[in-house]
C-alpha positions as CSV (number, residue, x, y, z in Angstrom):
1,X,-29.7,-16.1,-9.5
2,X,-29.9,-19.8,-8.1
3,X,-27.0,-22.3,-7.4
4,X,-27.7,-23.9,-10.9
5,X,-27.2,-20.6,-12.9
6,X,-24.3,-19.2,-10.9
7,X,-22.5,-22.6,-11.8
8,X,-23.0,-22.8,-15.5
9,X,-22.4,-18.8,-15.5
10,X,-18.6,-19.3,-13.6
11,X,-17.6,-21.7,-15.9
12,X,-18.5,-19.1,-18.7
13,X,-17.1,-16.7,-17.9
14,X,-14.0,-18.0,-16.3
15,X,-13.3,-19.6,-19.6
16,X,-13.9,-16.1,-21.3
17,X,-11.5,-15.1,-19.0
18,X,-9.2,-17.3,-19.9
19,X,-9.8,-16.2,-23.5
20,X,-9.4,-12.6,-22.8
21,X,-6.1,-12.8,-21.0
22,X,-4.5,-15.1,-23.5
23,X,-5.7,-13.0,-26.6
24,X,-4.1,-10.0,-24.7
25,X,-0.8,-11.4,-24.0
26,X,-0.9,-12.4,-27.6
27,X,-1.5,-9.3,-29.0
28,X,1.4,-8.1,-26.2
29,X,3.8,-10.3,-27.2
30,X,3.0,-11.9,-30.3
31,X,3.0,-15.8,-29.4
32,X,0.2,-17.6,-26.7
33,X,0.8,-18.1,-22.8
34,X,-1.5,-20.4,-21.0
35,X,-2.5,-17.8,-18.8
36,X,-4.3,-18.1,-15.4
37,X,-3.7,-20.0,-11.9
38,X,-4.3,-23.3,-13.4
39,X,-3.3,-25.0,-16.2
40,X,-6.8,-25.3,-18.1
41,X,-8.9,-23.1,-20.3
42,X,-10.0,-21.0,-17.1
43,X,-9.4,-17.9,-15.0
44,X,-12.2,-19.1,-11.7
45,X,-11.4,-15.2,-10.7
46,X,-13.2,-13.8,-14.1
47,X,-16.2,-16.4,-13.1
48,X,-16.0,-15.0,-9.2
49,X,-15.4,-11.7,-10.4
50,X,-18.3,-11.7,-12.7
51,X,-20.9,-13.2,-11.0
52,X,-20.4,-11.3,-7.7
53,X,-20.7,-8.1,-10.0
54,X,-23.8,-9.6,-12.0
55,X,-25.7,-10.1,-9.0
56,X,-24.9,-7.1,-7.0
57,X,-25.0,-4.7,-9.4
58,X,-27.0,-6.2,-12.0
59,X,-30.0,-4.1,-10.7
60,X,-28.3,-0.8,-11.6
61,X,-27.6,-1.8,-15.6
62,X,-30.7,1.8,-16.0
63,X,-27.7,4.0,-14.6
64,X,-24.7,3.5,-16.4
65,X,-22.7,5.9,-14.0
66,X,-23.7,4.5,-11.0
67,X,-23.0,1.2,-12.4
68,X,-19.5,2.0,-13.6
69,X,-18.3,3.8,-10.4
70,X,-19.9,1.0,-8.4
71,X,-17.8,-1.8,-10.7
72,X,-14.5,0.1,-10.1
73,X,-14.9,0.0,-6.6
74,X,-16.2,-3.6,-6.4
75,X,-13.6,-5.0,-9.0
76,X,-11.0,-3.2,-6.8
77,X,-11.3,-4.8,-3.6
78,X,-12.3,-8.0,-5.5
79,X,-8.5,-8.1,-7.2
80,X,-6.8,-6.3,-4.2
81,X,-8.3,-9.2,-1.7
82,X,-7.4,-12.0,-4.4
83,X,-3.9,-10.8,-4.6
84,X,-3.3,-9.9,-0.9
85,X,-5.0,-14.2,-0.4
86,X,-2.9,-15.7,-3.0
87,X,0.5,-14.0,-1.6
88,X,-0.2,-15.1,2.1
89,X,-1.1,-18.8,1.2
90,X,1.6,-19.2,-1.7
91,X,4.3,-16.8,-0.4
92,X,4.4,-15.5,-4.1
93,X,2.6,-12.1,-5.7
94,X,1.3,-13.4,-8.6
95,X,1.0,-9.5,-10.5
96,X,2.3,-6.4,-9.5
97,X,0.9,-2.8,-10.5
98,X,4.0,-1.0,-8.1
99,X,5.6,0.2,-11.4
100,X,2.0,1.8,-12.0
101,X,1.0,5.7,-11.0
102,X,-2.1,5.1,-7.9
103,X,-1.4,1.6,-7.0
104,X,-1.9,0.3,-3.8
105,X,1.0,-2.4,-2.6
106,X,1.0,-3.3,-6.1
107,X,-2.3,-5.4,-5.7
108,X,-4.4,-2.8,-7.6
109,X,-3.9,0.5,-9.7
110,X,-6.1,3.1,-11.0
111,X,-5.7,2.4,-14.1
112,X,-6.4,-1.1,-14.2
113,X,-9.6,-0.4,-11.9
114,X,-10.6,2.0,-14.2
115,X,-11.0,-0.8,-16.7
116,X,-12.7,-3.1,-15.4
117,X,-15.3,-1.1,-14.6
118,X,-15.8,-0.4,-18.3
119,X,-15.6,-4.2,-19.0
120,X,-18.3,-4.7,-16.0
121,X,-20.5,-2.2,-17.6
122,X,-20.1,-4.3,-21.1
123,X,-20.6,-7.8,-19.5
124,X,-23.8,-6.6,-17.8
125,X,-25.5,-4.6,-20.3
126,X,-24.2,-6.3,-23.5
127,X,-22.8,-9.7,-22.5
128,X,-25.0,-11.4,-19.8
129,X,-28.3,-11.0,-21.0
130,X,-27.0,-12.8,-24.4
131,X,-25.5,-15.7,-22.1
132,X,-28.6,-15.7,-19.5
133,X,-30.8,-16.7,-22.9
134,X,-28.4,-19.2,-24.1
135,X,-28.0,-21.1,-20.4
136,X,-32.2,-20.9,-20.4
137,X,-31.9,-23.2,-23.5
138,X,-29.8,-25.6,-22.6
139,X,-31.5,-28.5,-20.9
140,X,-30.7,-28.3,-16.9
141,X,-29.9,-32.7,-17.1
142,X,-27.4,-31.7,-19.6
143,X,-25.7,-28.5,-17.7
144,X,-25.7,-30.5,-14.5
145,X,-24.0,-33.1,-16.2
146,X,-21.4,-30.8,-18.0
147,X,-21.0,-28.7,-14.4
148,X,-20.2,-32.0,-12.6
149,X,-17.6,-33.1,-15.4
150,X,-15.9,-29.8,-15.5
151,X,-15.8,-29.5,-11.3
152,X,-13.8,-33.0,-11.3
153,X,-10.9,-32.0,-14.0
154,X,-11.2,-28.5,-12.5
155,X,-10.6,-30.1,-9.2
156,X,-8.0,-32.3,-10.2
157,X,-6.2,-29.4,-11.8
158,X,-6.5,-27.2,-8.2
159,X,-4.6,-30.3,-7.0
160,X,-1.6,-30.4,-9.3
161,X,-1.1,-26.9,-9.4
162,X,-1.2,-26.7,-5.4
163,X,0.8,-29.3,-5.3
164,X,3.3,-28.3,-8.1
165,X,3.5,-24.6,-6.1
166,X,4.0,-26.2,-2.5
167,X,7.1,-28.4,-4.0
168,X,8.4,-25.3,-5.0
169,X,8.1,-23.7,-1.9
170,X,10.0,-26.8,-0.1
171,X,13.0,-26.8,-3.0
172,X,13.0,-23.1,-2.9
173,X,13.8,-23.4,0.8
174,X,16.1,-26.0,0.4
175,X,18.5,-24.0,-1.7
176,X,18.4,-21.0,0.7
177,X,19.5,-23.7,3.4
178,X,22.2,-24.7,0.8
179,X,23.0,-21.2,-0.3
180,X,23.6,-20.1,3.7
181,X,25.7,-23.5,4.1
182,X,28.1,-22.8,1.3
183,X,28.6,-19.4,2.4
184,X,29.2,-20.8,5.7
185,X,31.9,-23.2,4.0
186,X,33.4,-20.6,2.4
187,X,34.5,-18.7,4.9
188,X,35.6,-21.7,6.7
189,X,37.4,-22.5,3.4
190,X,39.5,-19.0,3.6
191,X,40.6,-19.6,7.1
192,X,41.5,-23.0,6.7
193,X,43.8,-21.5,3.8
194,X,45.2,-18.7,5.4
195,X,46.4,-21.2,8.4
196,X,47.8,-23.9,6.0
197,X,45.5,-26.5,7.2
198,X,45.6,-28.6,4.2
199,X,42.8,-31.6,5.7
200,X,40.3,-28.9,6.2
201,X,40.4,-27.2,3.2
202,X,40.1,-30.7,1.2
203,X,37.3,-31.8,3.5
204,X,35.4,-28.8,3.0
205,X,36.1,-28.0,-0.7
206,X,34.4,-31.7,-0.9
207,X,31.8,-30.8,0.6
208,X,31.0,-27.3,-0.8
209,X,31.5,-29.0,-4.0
210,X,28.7,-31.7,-3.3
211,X,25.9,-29.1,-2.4
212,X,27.0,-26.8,-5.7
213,X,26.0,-29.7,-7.3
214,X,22.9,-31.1,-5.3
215,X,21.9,-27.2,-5.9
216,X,22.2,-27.8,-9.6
217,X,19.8,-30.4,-9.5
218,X,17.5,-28.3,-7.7
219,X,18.0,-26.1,-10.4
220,X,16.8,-28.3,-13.0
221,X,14.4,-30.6,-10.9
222,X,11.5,-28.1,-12.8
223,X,7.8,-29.3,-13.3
224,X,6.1,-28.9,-16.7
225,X,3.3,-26.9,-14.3
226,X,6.5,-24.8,-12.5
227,X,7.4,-23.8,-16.3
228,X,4.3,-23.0,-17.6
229,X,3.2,-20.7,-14.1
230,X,7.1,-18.8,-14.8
231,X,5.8,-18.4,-18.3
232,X,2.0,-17.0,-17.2
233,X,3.2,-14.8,-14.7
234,X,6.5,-13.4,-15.8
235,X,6.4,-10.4,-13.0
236,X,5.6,-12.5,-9.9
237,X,8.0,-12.0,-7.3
238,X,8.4,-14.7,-4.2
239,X,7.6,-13.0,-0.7
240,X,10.5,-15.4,0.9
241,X,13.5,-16.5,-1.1
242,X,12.9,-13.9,-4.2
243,X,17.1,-14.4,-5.1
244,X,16.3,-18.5,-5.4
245,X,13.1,-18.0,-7.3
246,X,14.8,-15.7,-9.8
247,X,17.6,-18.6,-10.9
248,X,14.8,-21.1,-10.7
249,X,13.1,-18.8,-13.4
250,X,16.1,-18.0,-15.3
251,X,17.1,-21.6,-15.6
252,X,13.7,-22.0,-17.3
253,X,14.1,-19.0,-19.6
254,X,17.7,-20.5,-21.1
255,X,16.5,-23.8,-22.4
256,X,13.6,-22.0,-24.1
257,X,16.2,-19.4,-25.9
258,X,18.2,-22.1,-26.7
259,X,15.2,-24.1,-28.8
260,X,15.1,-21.1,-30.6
261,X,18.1,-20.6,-31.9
């Protein structure tokens, strides 16, 4: 496979990807989530995914058995290694498979293994050799061309997401601070009552009062990215300040009931 295929082949399939997770959350729940890390039509890890398992065990497509048990175990450590990388640079697990019978940390389950090996075995006898003749026709100017376009708004879209998820992490941090300090006031607060101190309980109602508030705003201060990523992954759990992340997501979830009704 050279540099040129590879390219035109990720984009594929991480838009098939893409495709595929947003016609199963559909079917799930009856209405479309953008699905996936970023906010385009793409899930890179279906075009990573694929091509690793296309060119590793593309020679075995004459042994379906072999082929199968070799997807499940390459598709495993392919999902468990993304998931274990994406929770240690982003603090958050993005899925979890701990509610599932032979998981592993909740990065990977047997069951979900188990599937993608049968969709591995349908990509590389059925699927790729249909795509490999379509790429072979289009002209290599014109896929060059398209590849470049699509790098720079896929690029561009890495950057807001990251971007988006790090200001998350900084306002997620900042309410824990404010969280701790208004437990801190309180207590203060209860002494000051208990010994009559009347300038210390207004001094400090004042200023638990202003960080309720500032927390509010915290609250609120939500991205259209930081709504969207709550709404794609409605299971992902933050590896720091989970309590925060949960009101952060719940404060999303109550407008969105409320355009309902």
């Amino acid at each position: 496979m050279s540099l040129y295929d590879a390219v035109i082949y990720f984009f594929i399939y991480s838009f098939l990807g893409w495709c595929m997770e947003v016609a199963y959350v559909a079917i799930m729940q009856k209405k479309f989530v953008n699905r996936g890390f970023l906010n385009g039509p793409v899930c890179p890890i279906y075009g990573i995914g694929v091509i690793t398992v296309v060119e590793l065990l593309g020679r075995y497509a004459d042994n379906i058995l072999l082929l199968y048990v070799m997807s499940v175990l390459l598709t495993t450590i392919l999902e468990g290694m993304t998931g274990f990388l994406m929770e240690k640079l982003f603090h958050r697990k993005w899925w979890d498979y701990s509610n599932m019978p032979f998981n592993l940390r909740g990065y990977v389950c047997l069951q979900i293994s188990l599937l993608w090996g049968v969709g591995c075995v349908v990509v590389i006898c059925g699927m790729h050799p249909i795509i490999e003749k379509a790429v072979a026709i289009l002209p290599v100017i014109a896929g060059i061309i398209i590849s470049v376009i699509l790098f720079i708004l896929m690029g561009i879209d890495f950057y807001a997401t990251v971007t988006s998820i790090l200001k998350m992490n900084r306002r997620l941090s900042e309410m824990d601070k404010i969280a701790k300090e208004m437990h801190r006031l309180s207590d203060l607060l209860g002494s000051s009552i208990s010994r009559s101190t009347l300038a210390n309980v207004e001094k400090y109602g004042q200023k638990a009062n202003l960080l309720k508030q500032h927390y509010q705003e915290l609250l609120k201060n939500q991205s259209a990215i930081d709504r969207r990523i709550f709404n794609a992954f409605p299971k992902m759990k933050h590896q720091n300040y989970e309590k925060q992340f949960q009101e952060l997501r719940e404060a999303v979830r109550i407008p969105f009931k409320k355009k309902k009704k």
